[in-house]
VOTI-331967 format. One line per field, with one value per residue: residue number from 1; chain; x, z, y of N, C-alpha, C in turn. Coordinates in steps of 0.2 Angstrom, whole numbers, plus 5000, padded with zeros to 4 digits. Each point is the difference from the previous one (the first is absolute). Layout:
// residues N
num <- c(NUM:...)
cadena <- c(A:...)
npx <- c(X:...)
npz <- c(Z:...)
npy <- c(Y:...)
capx <- c(X:...)
capz <- c(Z:...)
capy <- c(Y:...)
cpx <- c(X:...)
cpz <- c(Z:...)
cpy <- c(Y:...)
***
This chain:
// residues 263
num <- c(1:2:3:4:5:6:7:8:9:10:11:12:13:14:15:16:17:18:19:20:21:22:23:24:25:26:27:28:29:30:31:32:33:34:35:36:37:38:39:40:41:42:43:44:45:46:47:48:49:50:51:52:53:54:55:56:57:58:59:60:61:62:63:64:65:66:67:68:69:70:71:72:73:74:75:76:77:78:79:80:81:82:83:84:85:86:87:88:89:90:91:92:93:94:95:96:97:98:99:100:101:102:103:104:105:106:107:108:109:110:111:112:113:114:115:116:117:118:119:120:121:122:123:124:125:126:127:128:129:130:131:132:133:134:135:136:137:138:139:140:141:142:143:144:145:146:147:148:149:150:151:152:153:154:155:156:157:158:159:160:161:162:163:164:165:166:167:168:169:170:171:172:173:174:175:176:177:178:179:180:181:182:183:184:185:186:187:188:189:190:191:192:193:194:195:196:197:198:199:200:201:202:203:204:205:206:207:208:209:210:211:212:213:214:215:216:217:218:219:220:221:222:223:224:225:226:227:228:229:230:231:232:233:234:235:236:237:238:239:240:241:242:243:244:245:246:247:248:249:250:251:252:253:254:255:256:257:258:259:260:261:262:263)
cadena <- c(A:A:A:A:A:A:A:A:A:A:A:A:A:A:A:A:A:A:A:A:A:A:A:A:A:A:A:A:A:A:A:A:A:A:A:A:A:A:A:A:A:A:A:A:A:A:A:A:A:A:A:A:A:A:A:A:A:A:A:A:A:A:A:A:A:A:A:A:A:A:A:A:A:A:A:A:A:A:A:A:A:A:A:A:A:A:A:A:A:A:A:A:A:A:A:A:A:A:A:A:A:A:A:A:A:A:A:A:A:A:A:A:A:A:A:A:A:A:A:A:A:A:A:A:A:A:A:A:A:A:A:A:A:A:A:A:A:A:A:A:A:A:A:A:A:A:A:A:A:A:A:A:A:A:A:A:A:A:A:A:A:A:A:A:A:A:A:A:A:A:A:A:A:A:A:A:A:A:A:A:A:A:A:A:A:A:A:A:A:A:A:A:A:A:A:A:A:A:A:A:A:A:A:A:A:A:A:A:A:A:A:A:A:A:A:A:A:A:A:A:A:A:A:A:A:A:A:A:A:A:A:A:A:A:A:A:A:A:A:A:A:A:A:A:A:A:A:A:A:A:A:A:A:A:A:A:A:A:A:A:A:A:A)
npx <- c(4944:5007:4998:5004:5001:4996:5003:4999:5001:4992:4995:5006:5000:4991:5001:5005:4996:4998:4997:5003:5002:5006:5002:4998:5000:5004:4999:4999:4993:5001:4995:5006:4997:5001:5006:5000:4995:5006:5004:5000:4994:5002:5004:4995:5001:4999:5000:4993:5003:5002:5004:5001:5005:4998:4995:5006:5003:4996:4998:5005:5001:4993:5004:5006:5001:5006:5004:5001:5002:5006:4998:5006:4992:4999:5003:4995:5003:4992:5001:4998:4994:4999:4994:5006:5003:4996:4998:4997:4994:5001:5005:4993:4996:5004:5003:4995:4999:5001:4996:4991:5000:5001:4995:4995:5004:4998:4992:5000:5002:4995:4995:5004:5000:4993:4996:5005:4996:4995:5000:5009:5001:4997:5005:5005:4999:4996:5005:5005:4995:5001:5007:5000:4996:5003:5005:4998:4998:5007:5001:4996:5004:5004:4996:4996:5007:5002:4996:5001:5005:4998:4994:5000:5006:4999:4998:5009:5003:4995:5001:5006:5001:5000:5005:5002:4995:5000:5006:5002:4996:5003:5005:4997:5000:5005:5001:4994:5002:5006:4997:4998:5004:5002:4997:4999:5010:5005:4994:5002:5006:4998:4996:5003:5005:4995:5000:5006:5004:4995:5003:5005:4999:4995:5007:5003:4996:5001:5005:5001:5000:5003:5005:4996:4997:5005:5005:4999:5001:5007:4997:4997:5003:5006:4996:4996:5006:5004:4996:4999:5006:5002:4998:5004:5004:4998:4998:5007:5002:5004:5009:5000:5002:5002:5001:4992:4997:5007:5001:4995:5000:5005:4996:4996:5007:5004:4997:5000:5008:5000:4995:5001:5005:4996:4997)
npz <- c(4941:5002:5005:5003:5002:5005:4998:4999:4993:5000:5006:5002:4996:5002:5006:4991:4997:5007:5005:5002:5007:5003:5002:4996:4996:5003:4999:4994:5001:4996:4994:4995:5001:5007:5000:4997:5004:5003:4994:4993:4998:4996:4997:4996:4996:4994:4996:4996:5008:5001:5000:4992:5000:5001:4997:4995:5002:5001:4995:4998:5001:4998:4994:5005:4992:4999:5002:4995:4999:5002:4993:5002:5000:4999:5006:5000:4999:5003:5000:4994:5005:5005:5001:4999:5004:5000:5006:4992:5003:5007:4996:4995:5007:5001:4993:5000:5007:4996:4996:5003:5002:4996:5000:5007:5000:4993:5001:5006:4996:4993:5006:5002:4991:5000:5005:4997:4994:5003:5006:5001:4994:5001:5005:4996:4994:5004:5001:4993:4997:5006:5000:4991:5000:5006:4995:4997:5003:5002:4993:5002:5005:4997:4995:5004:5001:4993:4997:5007:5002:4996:4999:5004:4993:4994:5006:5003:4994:4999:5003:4998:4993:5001:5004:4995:4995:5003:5001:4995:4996:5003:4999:4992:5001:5003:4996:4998:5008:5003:4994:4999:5004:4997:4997:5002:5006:4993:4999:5005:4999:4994:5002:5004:4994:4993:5006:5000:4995:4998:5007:5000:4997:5004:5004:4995:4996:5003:5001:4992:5000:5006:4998:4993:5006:5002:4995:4996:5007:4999:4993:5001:5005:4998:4996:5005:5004:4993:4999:5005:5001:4994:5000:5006:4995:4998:5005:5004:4995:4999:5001:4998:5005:5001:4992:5000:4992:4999:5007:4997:4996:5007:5006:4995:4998:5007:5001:4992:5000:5006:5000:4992:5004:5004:4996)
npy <- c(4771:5003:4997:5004:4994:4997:4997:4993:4999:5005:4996:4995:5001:4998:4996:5001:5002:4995:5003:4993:4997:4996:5005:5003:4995:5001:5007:4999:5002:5004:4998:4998:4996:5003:5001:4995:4998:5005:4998:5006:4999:4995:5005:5000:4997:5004:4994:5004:5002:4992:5000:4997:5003:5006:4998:4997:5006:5004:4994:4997:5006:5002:4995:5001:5000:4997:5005:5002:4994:5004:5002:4993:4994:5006:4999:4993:4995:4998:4992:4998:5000:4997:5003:5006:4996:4997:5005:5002:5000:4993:4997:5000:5002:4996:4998:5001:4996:4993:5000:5000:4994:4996:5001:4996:4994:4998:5002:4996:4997:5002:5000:4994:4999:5002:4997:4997:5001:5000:4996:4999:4999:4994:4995:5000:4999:4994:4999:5002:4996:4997:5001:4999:4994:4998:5002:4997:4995:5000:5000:4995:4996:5000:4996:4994:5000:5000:4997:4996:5000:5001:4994:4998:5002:4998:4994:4998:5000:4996:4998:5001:4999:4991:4997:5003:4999:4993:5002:5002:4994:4995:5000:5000:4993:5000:5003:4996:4997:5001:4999:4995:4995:5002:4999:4994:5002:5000:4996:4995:5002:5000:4993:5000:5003:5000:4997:5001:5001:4994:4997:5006:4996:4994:5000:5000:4994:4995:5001:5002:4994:4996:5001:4998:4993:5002:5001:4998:4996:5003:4999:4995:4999:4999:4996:4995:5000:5000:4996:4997:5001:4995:4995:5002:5001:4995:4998:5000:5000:4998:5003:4998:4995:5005:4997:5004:5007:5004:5002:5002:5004:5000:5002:5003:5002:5005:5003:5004:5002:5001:5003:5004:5001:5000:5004)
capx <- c(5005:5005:5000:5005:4996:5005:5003:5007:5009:5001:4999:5008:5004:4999:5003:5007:5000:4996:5006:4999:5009:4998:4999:4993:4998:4999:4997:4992:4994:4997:5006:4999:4993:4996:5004:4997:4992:5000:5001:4994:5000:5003:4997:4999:5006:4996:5005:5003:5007:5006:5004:4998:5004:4999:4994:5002:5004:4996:4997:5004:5001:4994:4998:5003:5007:5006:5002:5002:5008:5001:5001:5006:5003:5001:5005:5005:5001:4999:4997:4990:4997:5003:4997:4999:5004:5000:4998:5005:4998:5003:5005:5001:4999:5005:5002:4999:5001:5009:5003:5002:5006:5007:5000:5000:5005:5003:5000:5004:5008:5000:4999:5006:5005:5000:5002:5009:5003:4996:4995:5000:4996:4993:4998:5006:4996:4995:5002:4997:4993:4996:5003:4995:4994:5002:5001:4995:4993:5003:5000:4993:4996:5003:4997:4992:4998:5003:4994:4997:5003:4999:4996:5002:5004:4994:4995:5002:5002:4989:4997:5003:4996:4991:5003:5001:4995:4997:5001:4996:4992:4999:5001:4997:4994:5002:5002:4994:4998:5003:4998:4994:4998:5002:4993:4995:5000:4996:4993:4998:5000:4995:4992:5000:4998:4994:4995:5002:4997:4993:4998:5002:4996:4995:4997:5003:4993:4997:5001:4997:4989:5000:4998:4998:4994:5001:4999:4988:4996:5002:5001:4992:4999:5004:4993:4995:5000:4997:4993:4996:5003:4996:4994:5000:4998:4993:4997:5003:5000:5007:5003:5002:5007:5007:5001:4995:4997:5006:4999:4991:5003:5004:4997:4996:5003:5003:4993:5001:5003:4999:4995:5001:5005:4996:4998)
capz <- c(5004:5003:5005:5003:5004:5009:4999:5004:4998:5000:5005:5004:4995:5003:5007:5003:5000:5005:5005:5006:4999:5004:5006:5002:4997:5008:5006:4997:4999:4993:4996:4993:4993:5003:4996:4994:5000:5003:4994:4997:4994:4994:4994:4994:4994:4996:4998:4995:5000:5000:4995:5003:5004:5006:4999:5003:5010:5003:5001:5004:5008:5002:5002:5002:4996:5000:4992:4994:4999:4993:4995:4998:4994:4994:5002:5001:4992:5001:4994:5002:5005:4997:4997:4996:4996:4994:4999:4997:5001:5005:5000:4996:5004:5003:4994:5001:5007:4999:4994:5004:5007:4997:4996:5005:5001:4994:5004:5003:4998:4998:5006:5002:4997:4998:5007:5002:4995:4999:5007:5003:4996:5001:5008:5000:4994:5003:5003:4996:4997:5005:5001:4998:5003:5007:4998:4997:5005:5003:4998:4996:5007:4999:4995:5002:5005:5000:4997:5004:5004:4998:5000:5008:5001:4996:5004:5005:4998:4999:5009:5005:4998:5002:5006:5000:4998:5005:5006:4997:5003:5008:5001:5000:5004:5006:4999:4999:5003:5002:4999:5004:5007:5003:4996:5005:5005:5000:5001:5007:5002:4997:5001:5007:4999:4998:5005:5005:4996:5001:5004:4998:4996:5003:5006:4998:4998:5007:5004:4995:5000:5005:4998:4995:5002:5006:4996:5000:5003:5002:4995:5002:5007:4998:4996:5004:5004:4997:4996:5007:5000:4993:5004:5006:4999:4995:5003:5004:4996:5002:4997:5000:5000:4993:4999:5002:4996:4997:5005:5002:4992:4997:5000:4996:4996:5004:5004:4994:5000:5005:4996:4994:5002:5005:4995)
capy <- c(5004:4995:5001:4997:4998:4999:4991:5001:5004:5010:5005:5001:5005:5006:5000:5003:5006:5003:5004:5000:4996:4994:5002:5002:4995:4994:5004:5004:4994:5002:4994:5001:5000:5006:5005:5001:5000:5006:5001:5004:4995:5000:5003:4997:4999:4998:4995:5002:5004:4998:4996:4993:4998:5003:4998:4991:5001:5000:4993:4995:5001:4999:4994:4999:4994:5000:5003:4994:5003:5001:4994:5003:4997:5004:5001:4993:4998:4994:5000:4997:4995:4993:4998:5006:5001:4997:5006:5005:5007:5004:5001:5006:5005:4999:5005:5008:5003:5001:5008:5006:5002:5001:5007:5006:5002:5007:5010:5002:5000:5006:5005:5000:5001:5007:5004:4999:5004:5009:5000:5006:5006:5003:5003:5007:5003:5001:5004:5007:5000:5000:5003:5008:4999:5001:5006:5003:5001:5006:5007:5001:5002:5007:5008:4999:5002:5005:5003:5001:5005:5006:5003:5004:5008:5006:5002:5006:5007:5002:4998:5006:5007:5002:5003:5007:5001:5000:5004:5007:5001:5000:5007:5005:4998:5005:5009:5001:4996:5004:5007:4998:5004:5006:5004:4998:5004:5008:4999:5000:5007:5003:4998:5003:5007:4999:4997:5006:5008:5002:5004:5008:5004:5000:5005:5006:5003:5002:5008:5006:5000:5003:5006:5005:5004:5004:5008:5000:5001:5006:5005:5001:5006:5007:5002:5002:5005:5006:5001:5003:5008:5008:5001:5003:5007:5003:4999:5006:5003:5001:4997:4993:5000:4999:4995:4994:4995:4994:4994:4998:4996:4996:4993:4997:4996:4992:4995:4997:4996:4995:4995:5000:4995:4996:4997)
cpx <- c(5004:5001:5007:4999:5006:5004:5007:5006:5000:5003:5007:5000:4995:5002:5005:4997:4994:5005:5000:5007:4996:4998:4995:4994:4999:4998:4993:4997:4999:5007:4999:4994:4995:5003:4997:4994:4999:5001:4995:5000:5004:4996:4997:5004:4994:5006:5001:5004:5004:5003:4999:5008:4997:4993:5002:5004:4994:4995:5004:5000:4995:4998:5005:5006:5005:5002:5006:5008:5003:5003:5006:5005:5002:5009:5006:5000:5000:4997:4992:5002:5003:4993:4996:5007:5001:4993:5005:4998:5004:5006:5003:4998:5008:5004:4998:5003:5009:5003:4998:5006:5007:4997:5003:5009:5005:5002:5003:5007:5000:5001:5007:5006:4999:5003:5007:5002:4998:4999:5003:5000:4993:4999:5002:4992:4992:5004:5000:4995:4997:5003:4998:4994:5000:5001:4993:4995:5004:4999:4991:4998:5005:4997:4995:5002:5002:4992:4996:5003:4999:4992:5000:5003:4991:4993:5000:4998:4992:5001:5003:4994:4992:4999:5001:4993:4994:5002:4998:4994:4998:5003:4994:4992:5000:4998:4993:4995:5001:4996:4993:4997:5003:4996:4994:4998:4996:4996:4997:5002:4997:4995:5002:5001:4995:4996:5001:4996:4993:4998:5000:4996:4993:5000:5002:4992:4994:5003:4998:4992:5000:5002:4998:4994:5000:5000:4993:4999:5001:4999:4991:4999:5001:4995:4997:5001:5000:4996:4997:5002:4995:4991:4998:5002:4998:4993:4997:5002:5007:5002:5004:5008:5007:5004:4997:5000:5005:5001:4994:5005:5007:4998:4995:5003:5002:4995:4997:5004:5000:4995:5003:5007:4998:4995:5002)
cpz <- c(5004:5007:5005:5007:5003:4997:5006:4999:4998:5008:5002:4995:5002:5006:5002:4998:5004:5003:5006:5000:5003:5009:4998:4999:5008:5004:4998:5001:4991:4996:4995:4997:5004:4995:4994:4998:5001:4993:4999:4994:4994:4994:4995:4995:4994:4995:4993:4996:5002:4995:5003:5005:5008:5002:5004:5005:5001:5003:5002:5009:5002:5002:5003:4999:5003:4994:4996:5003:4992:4995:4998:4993:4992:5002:4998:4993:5002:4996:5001:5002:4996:4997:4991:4993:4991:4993:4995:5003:5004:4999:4996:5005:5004:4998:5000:5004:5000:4996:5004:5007:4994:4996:5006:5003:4996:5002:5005:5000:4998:5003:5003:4997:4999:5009:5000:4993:5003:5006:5000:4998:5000:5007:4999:4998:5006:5009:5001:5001:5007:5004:4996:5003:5007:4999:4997:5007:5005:4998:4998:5009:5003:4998:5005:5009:5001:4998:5005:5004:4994:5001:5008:5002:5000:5003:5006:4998:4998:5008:5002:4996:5002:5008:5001:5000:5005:5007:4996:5001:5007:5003:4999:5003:5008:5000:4996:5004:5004:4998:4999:5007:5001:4994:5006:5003:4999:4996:5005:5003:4998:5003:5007:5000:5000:5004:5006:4997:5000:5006:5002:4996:5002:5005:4999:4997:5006:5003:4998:5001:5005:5004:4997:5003:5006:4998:4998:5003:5005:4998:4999:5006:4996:4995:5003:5003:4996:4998:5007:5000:4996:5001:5006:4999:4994:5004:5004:4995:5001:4992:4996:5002:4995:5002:5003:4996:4997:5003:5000:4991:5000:5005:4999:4995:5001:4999:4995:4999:5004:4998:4997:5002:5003:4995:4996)
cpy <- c(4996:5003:4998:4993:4998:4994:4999:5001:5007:4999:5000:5009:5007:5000:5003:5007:5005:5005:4996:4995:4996:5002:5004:4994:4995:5005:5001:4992:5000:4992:5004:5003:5005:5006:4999:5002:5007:5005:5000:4993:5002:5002:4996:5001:5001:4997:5003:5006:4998:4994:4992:4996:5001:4996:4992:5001:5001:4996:4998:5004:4997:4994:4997:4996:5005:5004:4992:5004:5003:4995:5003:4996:5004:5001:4995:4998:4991:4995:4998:4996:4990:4996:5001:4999:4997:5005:5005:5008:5002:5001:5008:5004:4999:5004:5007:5004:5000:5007:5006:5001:5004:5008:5006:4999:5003:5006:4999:5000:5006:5006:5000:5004:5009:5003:5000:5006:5006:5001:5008:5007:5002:5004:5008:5005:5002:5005:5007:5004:5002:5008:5009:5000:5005:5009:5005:5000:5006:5007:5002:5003:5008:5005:5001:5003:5012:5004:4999:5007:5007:5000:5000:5005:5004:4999:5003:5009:5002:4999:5009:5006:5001:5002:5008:5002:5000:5004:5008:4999:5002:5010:5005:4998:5003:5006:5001:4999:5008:5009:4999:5003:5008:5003:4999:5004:5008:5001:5002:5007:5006:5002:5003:5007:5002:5000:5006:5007:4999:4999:5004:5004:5000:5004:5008:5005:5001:5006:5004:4999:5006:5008:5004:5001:5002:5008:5000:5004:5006:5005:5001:5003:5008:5004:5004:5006:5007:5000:5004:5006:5007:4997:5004:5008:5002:5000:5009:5007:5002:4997:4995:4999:4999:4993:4993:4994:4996:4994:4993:4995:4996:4994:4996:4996:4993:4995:4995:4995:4994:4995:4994:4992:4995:4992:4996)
***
């Protein structure tokens, strides 16, 4: 595993990327390397997910070299070394290096010659192109903003209808609510009638109890006294008095009846 470590040509380059200046630096007790130790440790690197280039940056930081400068000799057209020269290779690598410079400044005349025949054609022509291009993303966000405003038209015009809908529900949610209670009421008035009429009705059977056995009992005197009568002159040998006996029978009746109601 490659670990990133502290050396002394990382740390200037972590330093410049702490959060502190030079006036916080001469007011704080804390140095560099406090800031640092303060950092969470550095990831592990598992090496065989990276490319061998990355792999040699990597060692090389670690081990603190110097990055290599770049090699510009592919640029120059020098010759081999002086101890080299009596060398066929080097000179045939010299040669090489001579045919490649001269092929790459070919193209580039080449590149020159076509940018002066066609550059402006082509700028004209990539122009254009960018231009239908620009036109085409306008007309595509034309279309995309027109199908948005319709499907906004057509969720307003669902929101209004389901708005009507729900104030219709709501209404007849009222006016059920509303006949609801006023069924209640005249429940409750009902049941207070009802409650009234059978006390009516209790004291009203109470009265009649009442006097049905008051007649009884007036119509059993009423008996009596005819019966003593036709016993007293049957007795005496008299008479009987007129309209004794019809009287002696309609209070025998009563007397039945009274009963008879009482019961």
């Amino acid at each position: 595993m490659i670990r990133r470590q502290k050396t002394p040509s990382s740390q200037p380059l972590l330093y410049l990327s702490l959060p502190f200046n030079k006036k916080q630096l001469a007011s704080s007790t804390k140095t560099p390397e406090d800031y640092l130790a303060e950092l969470p440790p550095a990831r592990d690197l598992d090496p065989s997910r990276l490319s061998s280039l990355i792999r040699a940056e990597l060692l090389r930081v670690s081990e603190g070299r110097p990055m290599p400068p770049l090699d510009a000799s592919r640029y120059r057209l020098d010759p081999p070394p002086p101890d080299r020269r009596g060398d066929a290779g080097a000179w045939r690598a010299c040669l090489d290096n001579a045919r490649a410079q001269l092929e790459h400044q070919g193209n580039r005349v080449v590149n020159l010659e076509l940018a002066l025949r066609f550059g402006a054609r082509a700028a004209e022509a990539n122009a254009a192109h960018s231009a239908a291009a620009a036109a085409l993303l306008k007309s595509e966000a034309r279309e995309a903003l027109s199908r948005v405003e319709g499907i906004n038209r057509r969720r307003k015009l669902e929101q209004e209808r389901a708005a009507e809908e729900v104030r219709e529900h709501e209404e007849r949610w009222v006016r059920g609510v509303r006949k609801c209670a006023e069924i209640e009421a005249a429940c409750a008035r009902l049941e207070e009638e009802v409650a009234a009429l059978a006390a009516e009705a209790g004291e009203g059977a109470k009265t009649a109890k009442a006097k049905a056995g008051k007649d009884g009992a007036t119509a059993a005197a009423a008996n009596g006294n005819g019966k003593r009568g036709r016993d007293e002159s049957e007795n005496f040998g008299l008479p009987p008095l007129p309209g004794g006996e019809a009287a002696a029978e309609e209070g025998g009746e009563e007397g039945e009846e009274a009963a008879g109601a009482t019961g």
